[in-house]
NUSELO-893011 format. One record per atom (N, C-alpha, C): atom name; residue in three letters; residue number from 1; x, y, z. Coordinates in Angstrom, 3 decimals. Example, Ala and Ser with C-alpha at 12.3 -4.5 7.8 and 13.67 -1.06 7.14 Angstrom:
% NUSELO-893011
N; Ala; 1; 13.190; -5.690; 7.800
CA; Ala; 1; 12.300; -4.500; 7.800
C; Ala; 1; 13.200; -3.300; 7.800
N; Ser; 2; 12.850; -2.250; 7.080
CA; Ser; 2; 13.670; -1.060; 7.140
C; Ser; 2; 12.900; 0.030; 7.870
This chain:
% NUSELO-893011
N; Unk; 1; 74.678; 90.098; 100.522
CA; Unk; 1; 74.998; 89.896; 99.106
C; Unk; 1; 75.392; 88.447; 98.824
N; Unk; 2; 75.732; 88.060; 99.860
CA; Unk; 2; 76.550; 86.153; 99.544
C; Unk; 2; 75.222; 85.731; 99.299
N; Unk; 3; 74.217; 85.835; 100.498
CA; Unk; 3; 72.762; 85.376; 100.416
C; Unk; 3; 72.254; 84.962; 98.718
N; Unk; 4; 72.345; 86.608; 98.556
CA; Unk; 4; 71.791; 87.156; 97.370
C; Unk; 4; 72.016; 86.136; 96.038
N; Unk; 5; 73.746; 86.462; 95.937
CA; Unk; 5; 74.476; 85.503; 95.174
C; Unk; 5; 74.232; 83.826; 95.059
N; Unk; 6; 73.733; 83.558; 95.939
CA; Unk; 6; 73.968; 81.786; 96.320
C; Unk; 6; 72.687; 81.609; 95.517
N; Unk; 7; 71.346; 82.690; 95.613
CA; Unk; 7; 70.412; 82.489; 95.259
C; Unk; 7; 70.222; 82.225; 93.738
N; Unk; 8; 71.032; 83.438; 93.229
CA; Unk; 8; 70.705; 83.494; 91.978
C; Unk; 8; 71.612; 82.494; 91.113
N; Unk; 9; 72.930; 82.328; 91.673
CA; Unk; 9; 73.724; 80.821; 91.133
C; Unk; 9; 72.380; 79.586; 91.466
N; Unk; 10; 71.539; 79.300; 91.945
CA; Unk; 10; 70.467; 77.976; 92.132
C; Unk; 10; 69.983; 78.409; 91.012
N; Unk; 11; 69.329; 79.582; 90.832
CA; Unk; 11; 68.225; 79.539; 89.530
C; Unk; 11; 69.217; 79.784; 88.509
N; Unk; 12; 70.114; 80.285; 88.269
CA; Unk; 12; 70.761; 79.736; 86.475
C; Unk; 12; 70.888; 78.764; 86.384
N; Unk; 13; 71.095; 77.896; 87.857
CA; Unk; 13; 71.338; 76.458; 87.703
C; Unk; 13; 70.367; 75.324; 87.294
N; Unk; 14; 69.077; 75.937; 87.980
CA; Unk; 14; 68.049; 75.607; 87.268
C; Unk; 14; 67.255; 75.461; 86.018
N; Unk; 15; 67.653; 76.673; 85.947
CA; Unk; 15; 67.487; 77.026; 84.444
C; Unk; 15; 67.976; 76.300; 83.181
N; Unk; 16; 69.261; 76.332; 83.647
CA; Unk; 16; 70.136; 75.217; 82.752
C; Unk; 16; 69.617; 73.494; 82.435
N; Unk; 17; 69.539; 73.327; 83.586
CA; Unk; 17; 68.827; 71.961; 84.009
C; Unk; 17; 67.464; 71.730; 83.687
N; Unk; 18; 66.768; 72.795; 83.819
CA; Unk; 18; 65.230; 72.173; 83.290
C; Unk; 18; 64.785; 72.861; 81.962
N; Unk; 19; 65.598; 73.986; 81.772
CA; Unk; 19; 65.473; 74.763; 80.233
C; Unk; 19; 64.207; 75.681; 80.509
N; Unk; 20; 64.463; 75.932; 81.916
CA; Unk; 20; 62.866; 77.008; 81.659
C; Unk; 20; 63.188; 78.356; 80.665
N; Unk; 21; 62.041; 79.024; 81.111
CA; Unk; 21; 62.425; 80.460; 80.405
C; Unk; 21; 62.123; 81.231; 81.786
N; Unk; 22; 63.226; 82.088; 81.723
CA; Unk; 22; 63.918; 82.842; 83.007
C; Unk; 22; 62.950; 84.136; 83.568
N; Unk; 23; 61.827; 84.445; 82.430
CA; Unk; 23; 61.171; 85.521; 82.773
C; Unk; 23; 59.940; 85.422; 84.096
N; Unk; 24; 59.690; 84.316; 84.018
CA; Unk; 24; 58.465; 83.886; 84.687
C; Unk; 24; 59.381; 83.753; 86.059
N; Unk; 25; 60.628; 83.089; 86.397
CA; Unk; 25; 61.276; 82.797; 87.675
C; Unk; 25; 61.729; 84.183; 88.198
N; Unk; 26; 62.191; 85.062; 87.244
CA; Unk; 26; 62.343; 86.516; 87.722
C; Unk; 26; 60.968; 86.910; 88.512
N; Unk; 27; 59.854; 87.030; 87.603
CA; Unk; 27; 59.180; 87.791; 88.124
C; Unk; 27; 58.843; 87.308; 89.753
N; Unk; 28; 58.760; 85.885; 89.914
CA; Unk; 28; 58.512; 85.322; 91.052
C; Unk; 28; 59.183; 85.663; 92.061
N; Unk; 29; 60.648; 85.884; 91.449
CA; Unk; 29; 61.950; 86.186; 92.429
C; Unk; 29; 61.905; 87.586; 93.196
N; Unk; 30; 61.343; 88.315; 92.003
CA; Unk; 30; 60.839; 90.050; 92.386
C; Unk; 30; 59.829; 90.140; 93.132
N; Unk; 31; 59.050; 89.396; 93.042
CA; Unk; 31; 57.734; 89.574; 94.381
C; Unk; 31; 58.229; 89.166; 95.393
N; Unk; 32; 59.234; 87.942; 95.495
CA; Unk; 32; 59.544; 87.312; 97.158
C; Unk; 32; 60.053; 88.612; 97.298
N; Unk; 33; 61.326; 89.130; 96.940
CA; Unk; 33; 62.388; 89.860; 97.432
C; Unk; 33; 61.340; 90.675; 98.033
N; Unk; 34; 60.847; 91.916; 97.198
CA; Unk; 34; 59.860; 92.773; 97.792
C; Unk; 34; 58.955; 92.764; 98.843
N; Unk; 35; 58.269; 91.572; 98.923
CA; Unk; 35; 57.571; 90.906; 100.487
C; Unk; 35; 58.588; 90.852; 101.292
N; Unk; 36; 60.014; 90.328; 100.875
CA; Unk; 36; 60.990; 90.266; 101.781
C; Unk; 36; 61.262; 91.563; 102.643
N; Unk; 37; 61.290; 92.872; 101.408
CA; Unk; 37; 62.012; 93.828; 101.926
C; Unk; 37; 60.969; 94.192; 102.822
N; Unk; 38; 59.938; 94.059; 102.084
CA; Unk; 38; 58.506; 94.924; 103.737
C; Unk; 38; 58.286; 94.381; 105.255
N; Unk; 39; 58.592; 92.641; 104.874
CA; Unk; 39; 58.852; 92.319; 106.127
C; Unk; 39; 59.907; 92.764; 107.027
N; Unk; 40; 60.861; 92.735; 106.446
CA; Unk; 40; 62.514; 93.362; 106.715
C; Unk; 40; 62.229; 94.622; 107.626
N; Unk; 41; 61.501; 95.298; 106.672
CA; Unk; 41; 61.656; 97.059; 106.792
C; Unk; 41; 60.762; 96.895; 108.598
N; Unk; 42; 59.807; 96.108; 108.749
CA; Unk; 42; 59.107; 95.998; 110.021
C; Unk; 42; 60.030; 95.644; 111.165
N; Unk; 43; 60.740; 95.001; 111.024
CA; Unk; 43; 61.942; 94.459; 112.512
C; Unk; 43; 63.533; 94.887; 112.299
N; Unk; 44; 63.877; 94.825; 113.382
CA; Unk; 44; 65.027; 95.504; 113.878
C; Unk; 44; 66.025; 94.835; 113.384
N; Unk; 45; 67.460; 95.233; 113.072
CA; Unk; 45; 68.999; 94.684; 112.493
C; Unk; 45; 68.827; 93.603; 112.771
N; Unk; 46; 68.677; 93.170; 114.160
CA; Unk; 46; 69.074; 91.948; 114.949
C; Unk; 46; 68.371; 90.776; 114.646
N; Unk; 47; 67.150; 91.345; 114.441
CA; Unk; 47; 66.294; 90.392; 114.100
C; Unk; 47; 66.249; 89.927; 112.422
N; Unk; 48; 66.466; 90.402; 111.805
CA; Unk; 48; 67.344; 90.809; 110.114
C; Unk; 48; 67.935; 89.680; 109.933
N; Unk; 49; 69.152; 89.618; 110.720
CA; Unk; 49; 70.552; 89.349; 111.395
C; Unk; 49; 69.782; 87.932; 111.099
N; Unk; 50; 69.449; 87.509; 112.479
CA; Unk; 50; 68.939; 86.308; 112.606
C; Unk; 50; 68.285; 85.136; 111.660
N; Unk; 51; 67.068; 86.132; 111.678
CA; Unk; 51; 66.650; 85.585; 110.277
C; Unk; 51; 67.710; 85.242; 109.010
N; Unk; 52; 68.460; 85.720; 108.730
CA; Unk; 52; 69.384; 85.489; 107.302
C; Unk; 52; 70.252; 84.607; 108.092
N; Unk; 53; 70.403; 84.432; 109.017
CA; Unk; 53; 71.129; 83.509; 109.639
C; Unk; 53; 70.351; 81.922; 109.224
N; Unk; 54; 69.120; 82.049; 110.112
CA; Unk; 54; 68.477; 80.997; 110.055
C; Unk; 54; 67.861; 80.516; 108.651
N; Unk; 55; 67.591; 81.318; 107.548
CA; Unk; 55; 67.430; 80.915; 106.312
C; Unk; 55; 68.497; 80.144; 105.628
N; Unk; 56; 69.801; 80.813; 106.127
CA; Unk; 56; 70.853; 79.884; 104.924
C; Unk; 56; 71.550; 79.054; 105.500
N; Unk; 57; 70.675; 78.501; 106.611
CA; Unk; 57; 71.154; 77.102; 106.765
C; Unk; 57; 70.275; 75.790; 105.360
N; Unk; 58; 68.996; 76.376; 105.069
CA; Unk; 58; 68.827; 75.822; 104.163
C; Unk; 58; 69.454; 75.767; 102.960
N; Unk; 59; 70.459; 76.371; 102.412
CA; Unk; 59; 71.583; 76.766; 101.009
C; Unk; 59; 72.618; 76.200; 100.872
């Protein structure tokens, strides 16, 4: 959920900053997540684990 959170504080932040319109970044946001979850759903906790590890070093 921190993940989650950090994410969506960048895009209001964005939003703010470049004045998009929020519908088009949702929908984008809803396809990653979903690819996310199928990849997810294929490997084990640990590997989960890891991965979210190694992603939010970029955040």
């Amino acid at each position: 959920m921190h993940y989650l959170d950090r994410i969506m504080c960048n895009i209001y932040s964005l939003q703010l900053i470049s004045h998009f319109h929020l519908f088009p970044l949702c929908a984008i946001f809803f396809l990653f997540y979903v690819t996310l979850f199928q990849f997810v759903s294929k490997l084990s906790i640990y590997e989960f684990v890891f991965f979210l590890r190694g992603v939010s070093r970029y955040y």
